[in-house]
N, C-alpha and C positions, 0 to 999 in steps of 0.2 A: 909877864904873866897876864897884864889885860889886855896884851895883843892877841895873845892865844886863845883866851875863851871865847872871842868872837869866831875865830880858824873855826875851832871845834864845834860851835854851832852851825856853822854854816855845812862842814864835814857832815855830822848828821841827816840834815834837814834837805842834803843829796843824796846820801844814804839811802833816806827814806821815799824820795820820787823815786831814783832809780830799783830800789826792792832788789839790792843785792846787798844778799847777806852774808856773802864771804867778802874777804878786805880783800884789796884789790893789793897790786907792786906796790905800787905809791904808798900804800897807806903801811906799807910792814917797809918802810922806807923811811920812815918819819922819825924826828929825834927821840932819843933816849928819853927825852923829860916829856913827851906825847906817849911814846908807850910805856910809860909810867901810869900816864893819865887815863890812860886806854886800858889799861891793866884793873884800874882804882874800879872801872864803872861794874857794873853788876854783870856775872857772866848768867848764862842759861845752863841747866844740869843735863850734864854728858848724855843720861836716859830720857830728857823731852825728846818727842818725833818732831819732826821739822814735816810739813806738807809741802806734795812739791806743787809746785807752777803749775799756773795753769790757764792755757789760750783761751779766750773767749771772744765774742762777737760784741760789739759797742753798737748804741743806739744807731747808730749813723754805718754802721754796717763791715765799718774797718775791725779786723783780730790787731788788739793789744794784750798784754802780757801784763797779768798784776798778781798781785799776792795770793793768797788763799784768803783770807781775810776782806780783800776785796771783791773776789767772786761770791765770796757768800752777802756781803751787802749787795752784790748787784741782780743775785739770784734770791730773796728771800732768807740769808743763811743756809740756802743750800744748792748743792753742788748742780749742772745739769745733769740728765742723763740722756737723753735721746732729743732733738731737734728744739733745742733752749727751752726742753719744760726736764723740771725734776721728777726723782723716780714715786713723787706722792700723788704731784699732778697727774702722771701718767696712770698712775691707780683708780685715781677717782674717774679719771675719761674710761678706763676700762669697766671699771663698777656699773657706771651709767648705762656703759653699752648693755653689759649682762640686764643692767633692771629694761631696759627697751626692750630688746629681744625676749625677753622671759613674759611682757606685758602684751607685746604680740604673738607670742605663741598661746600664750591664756587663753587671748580673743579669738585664735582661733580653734584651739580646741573648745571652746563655748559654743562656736557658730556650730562647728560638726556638730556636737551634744547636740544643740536644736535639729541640726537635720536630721540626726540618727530617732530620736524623739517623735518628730514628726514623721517619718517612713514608718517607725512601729504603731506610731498613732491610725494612719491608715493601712496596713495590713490587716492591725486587729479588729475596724470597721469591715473589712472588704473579707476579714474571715468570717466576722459575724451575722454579717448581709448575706454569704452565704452558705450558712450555718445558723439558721436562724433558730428561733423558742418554738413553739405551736402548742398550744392548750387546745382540748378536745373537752368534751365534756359527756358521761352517762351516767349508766347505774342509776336511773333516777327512780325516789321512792317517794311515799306517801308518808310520812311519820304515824298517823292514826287511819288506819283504813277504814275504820267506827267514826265518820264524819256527823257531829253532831251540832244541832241548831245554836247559834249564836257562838260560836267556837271557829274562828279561823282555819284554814287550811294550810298545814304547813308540809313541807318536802324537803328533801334531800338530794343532794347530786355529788357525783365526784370529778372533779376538773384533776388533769392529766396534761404533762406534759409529754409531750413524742417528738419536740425538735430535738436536737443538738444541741444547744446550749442551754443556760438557765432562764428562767421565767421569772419578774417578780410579779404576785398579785397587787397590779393596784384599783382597783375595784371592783365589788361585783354587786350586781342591781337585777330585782328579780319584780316580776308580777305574776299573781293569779288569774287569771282572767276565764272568765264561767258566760259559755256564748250556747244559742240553739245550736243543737246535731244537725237542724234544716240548712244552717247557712254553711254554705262553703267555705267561699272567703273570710279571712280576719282583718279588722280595719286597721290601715296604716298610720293610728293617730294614737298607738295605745305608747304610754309614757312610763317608764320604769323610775320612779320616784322616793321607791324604797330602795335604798344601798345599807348592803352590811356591813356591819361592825368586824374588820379583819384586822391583824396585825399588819401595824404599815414595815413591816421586814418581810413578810411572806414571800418565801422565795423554793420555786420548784424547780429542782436541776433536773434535768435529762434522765425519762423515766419515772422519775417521781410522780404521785398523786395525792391528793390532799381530799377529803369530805366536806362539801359544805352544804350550809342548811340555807334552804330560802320560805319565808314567810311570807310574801309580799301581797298578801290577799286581806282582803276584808271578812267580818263575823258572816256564817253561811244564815241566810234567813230560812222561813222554813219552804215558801216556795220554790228554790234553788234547791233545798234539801231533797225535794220530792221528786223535781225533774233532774235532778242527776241518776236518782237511784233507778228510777226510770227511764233513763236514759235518751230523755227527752232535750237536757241540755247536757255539754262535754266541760270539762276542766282543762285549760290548755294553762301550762307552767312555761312562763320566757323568761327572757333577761339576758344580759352580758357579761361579762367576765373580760376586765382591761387589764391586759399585762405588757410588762416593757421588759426590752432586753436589757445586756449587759451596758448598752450606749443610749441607753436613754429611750430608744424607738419604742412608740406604744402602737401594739395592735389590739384586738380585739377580737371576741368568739361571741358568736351570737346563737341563742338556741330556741326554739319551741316546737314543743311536746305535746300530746294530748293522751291525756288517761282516759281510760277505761273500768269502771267501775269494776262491772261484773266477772271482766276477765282478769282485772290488775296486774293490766298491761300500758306501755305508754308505746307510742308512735312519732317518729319525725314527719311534725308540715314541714312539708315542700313550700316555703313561704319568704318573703324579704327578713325576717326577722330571725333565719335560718342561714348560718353564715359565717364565717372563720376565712382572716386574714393578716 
């Protein structure tokens, strides 16, 4: 009996390098009192699966044959599936790929977005360039034709616009200016100082016109009183009017007029301060 239990350890302990697990001749060849022994040890239930074999590749590049058991220690506990990576690794290399691809085509549909952005950026300048605002201005009036001593001169005009697109006002700046009927010329040095109080939204689309009032003169004294009514000196109404388009561009209309008392009438000087661009 203690010769035996050494046999049987050893029987195992080959067993178990070689990883065959069915008994070989020899061993269903053994005395009646070994498969008694063999009989005693714990069997496995009829309904466990058995994994089969399975070849694999060893660090050093040689295929050995080992258990299931041992391919899952040498793979992580799990099995290969394609070129010695398992079917999780090969998930995650494909995941990665998708988020790459998915990160470069982002970047590129961003870039188009800027260029598509940029192309309608400049159409809508090169429509509006040409397609531009244009303010005109007339209808000018006198508000009190009864111009009396120490009582400022005030007027009205209607700015219009006649381009194509919108117009915004952004400012308009007016002067009085009361000169001799003998002199021709107007000097080049007169300064529009008073600007009006507008809505900084004011915006005239295509067609549209708007009334505005200009005050920009001083109280009449009474020798201006006399020689206008006399018509000794004229009343010329100027100023500006600065409008920007839809992109920001500011032009300008520039105007002077001269009244006429007696006929209450007004005229365009033909003058530098006469002008729209």
């Amino acid at each position: 009996m203690k010769r035996i239990f050494p046999i049987m350890l050893l029987l195992i302990a080959v067993c178990a390098w070689s990883n065959n697990s069915v008994p070989s001749d020899e061993n269903q060849a053994t005395t009646p009192q070994k498969q008694t022994e063999s009989k005693a040890e714990p069997t496995t239930d009829s309904h466990d699966i058995k994994l089969p074999r399975a070849t694999v590749r060893s660090n050093d590049g040689e295929f050995v044959k080992n258990n299931p058991s041992q391919v899952e220690n040498n793979f992580g506990d799990k099995a290969p599936f394609i070129m010695w990576l398992t079917a999780e690794e090969w998930n995650t290399i494909f995941t990665l790929c998708l988020v790459a691809i998915g990160a470069i085509t982002g970047s590129i549909l961003c870039w188009q977005a800027c260029l598509l952005r940029r192309q309608i950026k400049l159409a809508r300048e090169e429509f509006i360039a040409s397609h531009r605002p244009k303010i005109i201005v007339r209808s000018f009036q006198i508000i009190d034709r009864n111009l009396k001593i120490g009582v400022s001169i005030d007027f009205s005009l209607v700015a219009q616009n006649i381009g194509d697109t919108a117009a915004k006002i952004v400012d308009f700046r007016n002067a009085i200016f009361i000169q001799s009927a003998k002199i021709a010329s107007i000097p080049s040095d007169i300064r529009f100082s008073f600007r009006e109080n507008l809505n900084p939204d004011l915006t005239l689309k295509s067609g549209e016109n708007i009334l505005l009032p200009g005050n920009g003169g001083s109280a009449l004294d009474e020798k201006e009183w006399v020689e206008i009514y006399s018509e000794d000196s004229a009343i010329y109404c100027m100023g500006i009017v600065v409008y920007a388009d839809e992109i920001g561009t500011k032009r300008e209309t520039g105007f002077c007029r001269r009244y006429h008392t007696r006929e209450n009438k007004w005229n365009i000087i033909d003058c530098e301060y006469e002008y729209a661009y």
